[in-house]
N, C-alpha and C positions, 0 to 999 in steps of 0.2 A: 308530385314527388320529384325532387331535383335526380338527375342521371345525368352519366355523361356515357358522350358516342364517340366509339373511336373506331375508326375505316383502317384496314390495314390495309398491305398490299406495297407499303411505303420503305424503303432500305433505310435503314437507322445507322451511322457512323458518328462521329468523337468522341468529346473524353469530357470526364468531371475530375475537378479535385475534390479528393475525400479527409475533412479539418481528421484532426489526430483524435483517439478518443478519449472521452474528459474523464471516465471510470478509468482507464488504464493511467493516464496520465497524473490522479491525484496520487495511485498508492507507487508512482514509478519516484515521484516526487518523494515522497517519505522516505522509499529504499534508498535513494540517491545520497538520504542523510545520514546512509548507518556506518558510509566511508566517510575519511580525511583528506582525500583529493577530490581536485574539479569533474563532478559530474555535469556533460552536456546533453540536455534533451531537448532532440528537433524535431519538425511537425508536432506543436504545443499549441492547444486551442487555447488561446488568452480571453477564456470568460472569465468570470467573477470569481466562480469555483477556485480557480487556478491562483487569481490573487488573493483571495481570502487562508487558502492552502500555504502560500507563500509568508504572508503575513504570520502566520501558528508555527510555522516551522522558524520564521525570525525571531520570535517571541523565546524561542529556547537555544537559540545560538547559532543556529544555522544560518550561513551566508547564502541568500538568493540573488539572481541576478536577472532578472526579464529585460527581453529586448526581441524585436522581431524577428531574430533569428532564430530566437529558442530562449530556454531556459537555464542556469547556471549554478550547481547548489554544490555546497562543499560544507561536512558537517563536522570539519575538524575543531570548531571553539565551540561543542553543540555541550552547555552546562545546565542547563534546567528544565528540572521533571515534574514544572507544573504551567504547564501552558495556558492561559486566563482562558475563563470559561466565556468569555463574553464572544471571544472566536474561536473557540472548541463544541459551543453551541451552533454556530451556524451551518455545517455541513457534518453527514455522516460520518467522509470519509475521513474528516480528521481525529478518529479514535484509531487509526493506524499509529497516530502517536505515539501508542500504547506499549505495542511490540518494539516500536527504534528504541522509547526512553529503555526499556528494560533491561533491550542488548546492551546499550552503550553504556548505560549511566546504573544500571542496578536497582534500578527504582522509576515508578512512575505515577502522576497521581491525574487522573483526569477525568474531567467531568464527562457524565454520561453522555453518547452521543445523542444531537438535536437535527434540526434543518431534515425538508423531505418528510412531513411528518404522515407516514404512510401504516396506523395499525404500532401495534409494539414491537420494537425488533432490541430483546433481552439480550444483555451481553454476556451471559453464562456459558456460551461455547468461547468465548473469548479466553474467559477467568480462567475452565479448566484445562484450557489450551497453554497457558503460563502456570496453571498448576500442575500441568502433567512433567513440565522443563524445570520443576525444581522451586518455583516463585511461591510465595505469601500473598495469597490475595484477598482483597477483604470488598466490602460496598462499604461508605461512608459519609453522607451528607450530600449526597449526590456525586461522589466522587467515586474512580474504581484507584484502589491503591495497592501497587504490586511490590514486592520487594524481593531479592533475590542476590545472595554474596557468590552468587554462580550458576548461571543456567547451564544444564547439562542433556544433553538428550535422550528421548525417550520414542515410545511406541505412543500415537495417540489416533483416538478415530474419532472423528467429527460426526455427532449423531444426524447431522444434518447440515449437506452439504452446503457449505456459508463460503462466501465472498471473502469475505469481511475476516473470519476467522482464518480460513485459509491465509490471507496477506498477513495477519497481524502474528500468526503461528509462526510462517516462514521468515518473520523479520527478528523476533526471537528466537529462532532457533539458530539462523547464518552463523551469528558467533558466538553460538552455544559450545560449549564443548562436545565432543561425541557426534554419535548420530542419530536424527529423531528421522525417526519413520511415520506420515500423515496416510491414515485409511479416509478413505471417502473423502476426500478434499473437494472443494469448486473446480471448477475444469475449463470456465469462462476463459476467453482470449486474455484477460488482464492479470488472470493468474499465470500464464505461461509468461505474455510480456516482461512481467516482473521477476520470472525465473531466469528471462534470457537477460537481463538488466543488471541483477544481483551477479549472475555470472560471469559477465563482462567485468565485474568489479573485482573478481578473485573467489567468488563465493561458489562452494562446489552442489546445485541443486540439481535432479535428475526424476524424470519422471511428469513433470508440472503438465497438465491436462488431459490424464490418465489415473488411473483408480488409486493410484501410489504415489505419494511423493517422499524421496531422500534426502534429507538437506544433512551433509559432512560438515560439521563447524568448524571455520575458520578464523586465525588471529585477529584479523583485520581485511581491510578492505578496498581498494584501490580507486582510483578516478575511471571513468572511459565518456564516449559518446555512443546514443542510443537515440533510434527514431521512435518513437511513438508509432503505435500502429493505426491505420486508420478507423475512425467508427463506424462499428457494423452498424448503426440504427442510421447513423448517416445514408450508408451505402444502399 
């Protein structure tokens, strides 16, 4: 049986760089889309994720910009609320789609998520998370279709604490009207990240990786710059 031997006794010193994380970084990319000015996001791990992400979010009007510095999105010509399934299938995280179309555009139609095919992961905390803010949401052909002449906020509790839900709640709700209040939200680093991200853009969110979250909805939305935080699986 292989083993390994390790002698201590040895003083350990330097440093590592730690890449940004790809989970924080897909849904900071989406939030980036729910403003009209230049969002910069630095320490961006340039996997596939990241350009496939890029590519779904071009698909419905948002301007990207990659380059070794970072990342560049600005979601002010962001017009269409159906993103081809052919790159809405490839990664999970692009059903965050779901919550920007909603806010911005009042509608969104997108196919169920794919990529990562780990067990079933149903998107019904999602739905009633847009139906608790006022939306129409339906299943249809494989698509989720939400409609909404006004999201308005509300009290909503997340039967189980999701990721997923959590991000796509808080990106409809920013410029919801009112205030929605999330019981039992995810508490994961990329749900704060995202809180501190949305904030930085004008968005008033409180509470993010704690048993409560507030999100005050706001007109709109503003540019900034934002590091990615580094990956804890990395670390």
């Amino acid at each position: 049986m292989a083993k390994f031997v390790l002698t201590g006794g040895r003083f350990l010193e330097g440093s590592v760089t730690i890449s940004g994380a790809k989970n924080s970084t897909l849904a900071l990319m989406v939030a980036s889309s729910l403003g009209k000015g230049d969002v910069f996001l630095t320490n961006v791990p340039l996997n596939s994720d990241v350009y496939t992400m890029a590519d779904i979010l071009r698909s419905i009007g948002v301007r990207v910009d990659i380059s070794d510095e970072g990342v560049c999105i600005n979601g002010a010509d962001l017009n269409n609320y159906q993103p081809p399934y052919e790159l809405i299938r490839k990664i999970r995280a692009s059903f965050y789609t779901a919550g920007l179309l909603l806010a911005r555009l009042g509608q969104a139609e997108v196919a169920l998520p794919g990529g990562d095919e780990i067990g079933s992961r149903p998107v019904d905390f999602h739905m009633k998370g847009f139906q608790s803010l006022g939306a129409d949401v339906a299943v249809e052909h494989g698509l989720m279709i939400a409609k909404s002449s006004g999201l308005k906020g509300s009290n909503f509790y997340i039967n189980r604490a999701s990721v997923g839900t959590t991000v796509n709640v808080i990106l409809a709700a920013a410029l919801a009207e009112g205030t929605t209040v999330l019981d039992n939200p995810a508490k994961e680093p990329e749900i704060v990240d995202t809180a501190i991200l949305l904030n930085s853009m004008g968005a008033k969110i409180r509470g993010a990786g704690t048993d409560t979250i507030r999100i005050e909805g706001v007109e709109s939305l503003h540019g900034c710059e934002h590091s990615v935080i580094p990956d804890r699986i990395e670390a």
